[in-house]
C-alpha positions as CSV (number, residue, x, y, z in Angstrom):
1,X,0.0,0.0,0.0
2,X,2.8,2.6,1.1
3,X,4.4,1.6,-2.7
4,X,1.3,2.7,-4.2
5,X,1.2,6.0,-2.7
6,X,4.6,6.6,-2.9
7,X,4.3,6.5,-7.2
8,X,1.2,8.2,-7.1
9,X,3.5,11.1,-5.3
10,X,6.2,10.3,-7.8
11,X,4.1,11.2,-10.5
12,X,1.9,14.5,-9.2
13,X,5.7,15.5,-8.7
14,X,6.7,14.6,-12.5
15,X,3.6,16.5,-13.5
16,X,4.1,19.4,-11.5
17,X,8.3,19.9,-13.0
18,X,6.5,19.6,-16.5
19,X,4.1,22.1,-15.6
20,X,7.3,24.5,-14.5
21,X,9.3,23.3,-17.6
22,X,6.3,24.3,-19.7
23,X,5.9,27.7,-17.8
24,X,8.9,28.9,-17.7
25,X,9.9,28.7,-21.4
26,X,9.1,31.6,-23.1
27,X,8.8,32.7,-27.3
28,X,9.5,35.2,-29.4
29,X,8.5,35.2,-33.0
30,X,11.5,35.7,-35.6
31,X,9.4,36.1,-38.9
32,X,5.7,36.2,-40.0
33,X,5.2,36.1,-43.4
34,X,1.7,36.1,-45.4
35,X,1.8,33.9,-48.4
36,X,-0.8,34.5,-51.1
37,X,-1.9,31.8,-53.5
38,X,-3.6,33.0,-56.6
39,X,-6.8,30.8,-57.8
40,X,-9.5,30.9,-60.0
41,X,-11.9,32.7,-57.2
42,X,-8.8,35.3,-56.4
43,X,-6.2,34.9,-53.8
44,X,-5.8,32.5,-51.1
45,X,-3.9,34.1,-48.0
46,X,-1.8,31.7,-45.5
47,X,1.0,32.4,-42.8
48,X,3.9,31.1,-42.4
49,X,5.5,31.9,-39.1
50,X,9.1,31.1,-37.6
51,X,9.5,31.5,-33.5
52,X,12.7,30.5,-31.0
53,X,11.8,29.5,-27.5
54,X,14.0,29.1,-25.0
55,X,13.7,28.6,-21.0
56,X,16.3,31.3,-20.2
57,X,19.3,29.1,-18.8
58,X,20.4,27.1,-21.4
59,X,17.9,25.6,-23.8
60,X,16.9,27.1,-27.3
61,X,14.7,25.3,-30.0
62,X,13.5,26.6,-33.4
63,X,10.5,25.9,-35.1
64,X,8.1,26.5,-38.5
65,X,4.7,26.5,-39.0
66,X,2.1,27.3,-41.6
67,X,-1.2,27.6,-41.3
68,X,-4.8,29.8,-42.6
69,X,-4.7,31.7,-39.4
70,X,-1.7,33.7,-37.7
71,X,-2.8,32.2,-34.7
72,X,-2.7,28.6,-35.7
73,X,1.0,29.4,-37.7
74,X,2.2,30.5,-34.7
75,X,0.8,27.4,-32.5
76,X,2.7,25.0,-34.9
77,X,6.1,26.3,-34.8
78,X,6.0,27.2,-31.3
79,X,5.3,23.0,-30.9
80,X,7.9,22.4,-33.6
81,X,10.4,24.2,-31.6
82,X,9.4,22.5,-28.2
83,X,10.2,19.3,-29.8
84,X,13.5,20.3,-31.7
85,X,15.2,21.9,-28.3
86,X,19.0,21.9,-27.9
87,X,21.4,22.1,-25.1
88,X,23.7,25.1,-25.0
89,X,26.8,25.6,-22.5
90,X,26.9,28.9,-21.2
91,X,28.9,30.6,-18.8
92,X,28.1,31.6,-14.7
93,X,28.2,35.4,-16.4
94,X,25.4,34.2,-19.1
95,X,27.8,34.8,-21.8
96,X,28.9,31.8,-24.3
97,X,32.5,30.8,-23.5
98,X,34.7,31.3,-26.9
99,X,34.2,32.6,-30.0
100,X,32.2,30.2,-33.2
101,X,31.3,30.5,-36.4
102,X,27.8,28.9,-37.3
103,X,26.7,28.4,-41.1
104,X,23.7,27.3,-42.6
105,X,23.9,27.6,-46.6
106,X,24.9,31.0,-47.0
107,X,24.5,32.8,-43.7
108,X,26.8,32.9,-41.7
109,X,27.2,34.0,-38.1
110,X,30.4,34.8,-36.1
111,X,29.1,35.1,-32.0
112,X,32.0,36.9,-30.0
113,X,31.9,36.7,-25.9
114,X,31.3,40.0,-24.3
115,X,31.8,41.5,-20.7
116,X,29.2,41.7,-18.6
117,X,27.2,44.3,-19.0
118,X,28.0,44.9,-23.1
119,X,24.3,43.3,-23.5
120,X,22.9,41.5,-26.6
121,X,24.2,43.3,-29.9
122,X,22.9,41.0,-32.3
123,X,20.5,41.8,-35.6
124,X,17.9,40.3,-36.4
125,X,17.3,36.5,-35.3
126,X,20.3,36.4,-33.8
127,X,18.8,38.7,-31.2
128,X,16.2,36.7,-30.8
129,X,17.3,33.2,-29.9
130,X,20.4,34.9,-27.6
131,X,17.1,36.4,-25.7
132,X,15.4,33.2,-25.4
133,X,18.6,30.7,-24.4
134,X,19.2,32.9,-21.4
135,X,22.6,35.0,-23.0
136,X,22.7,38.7,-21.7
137,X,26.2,39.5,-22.9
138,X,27.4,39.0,-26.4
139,X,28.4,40.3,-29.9
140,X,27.7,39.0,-33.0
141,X,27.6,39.8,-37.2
142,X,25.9,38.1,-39.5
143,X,27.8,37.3,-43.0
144,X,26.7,36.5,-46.4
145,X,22.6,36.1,-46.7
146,X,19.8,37.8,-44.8
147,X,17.8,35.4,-45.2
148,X,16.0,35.5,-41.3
149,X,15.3,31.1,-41.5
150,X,18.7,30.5,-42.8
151,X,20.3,33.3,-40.1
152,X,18.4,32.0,-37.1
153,X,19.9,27.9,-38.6
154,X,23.3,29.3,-38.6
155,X,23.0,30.7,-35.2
156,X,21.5,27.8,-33.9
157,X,25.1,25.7,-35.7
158,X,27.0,28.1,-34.0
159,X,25.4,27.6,-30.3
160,X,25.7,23.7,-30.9
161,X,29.1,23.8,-31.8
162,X,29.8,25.2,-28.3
163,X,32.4,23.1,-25.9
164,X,32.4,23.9,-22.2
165,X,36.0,23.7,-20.7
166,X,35.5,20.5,-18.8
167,X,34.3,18.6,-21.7
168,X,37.4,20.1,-24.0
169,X,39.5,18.9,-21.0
170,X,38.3,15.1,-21.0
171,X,38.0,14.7,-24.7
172,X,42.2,15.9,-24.7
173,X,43.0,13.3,-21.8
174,X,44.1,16.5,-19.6
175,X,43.4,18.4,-16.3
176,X,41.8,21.1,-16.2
177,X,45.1,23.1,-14.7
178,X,46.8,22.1,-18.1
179,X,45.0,23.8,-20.3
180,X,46.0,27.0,-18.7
């Protein structure tokens, strides 16, 4: 009997950190674009929408949605992005820790460290997904195309390609004190 209560308790407390997980991520819409389709009758409007969420400390995903209604657009690539979420180091001063170079066809994205209290200075997407992973400090410049769905790919390559210290250490076989 006490095992039965105690997974009953297990699981209202698995509910209740998905509940918080789901909370306390929070989206920001990159691009909406209205798409017309010319038909016999006239012209058929859609959306297309592309939105970042992150929970503020670490985790970014991007998604795409279309749909009739803006509302609906926005619904699917806010799921989309739920599903496709990453894990990205970051540093105690919510700053990435070295400098990387993401690219996605042809954007390109170079994401600099900054000190604390430099902010975000970012364009466009970039902005938008360094807002939503948690970052408060850092400097980057897109390259090449403008495109805001390739941009927001390349930034995402860049934040993937991201090696804490510790990992960099074990993967060379060496102590942290010997890579200084």
């Amino acid at each position: 009997m006490a095992d039965f209560d105690n997974k009953n308790l297990e699981t209202d407390v698995n509910d209740l950190t998905n509940e918080n997980i789901e909370s306390s991520i929070s989206e920001k819409v990159i691009k909406l674009s209205r798409v017309a389709k010319v038909v016999k009758g006239g012209k058929r409007f859609s959306f297309s929408a592309l939105v970042a969420v992150g929970d503020k400390s670490g985790r970014v995903g991007l998604g795409f949605g279309k749909a009739n209604e803006v509302s609906d657009a926005i619904a699917k690539a806010t799921n989309n992005a739920k599903k496709n979420m990453v894990e990205v180091y970051l540093t105690k001063k919510k700053t990435i820790p070295h400098e990387i170079i993401g690219k996605y066809k042809t954007s390109k994205v170079i994401v600099r460290p900054a000190t604390p209290g430099t902010g975000v200075i970012a364009g466009g997407a970039v902005r938008a997904i360094m807002e939503v992973v948690g970052v408060t400090d850092v400097l980057a410049k897109i390259l090449g195309s403008k495109n805001q769905l390739n941009v927001a790919k390349a930034t995402l390559d860049a934040l993937t390609k991201l090696r804490n210290i510790k990992v960099v250490a074990k993967l060379r076989g060496k102590k942290l004190t010997d890579l200084f």
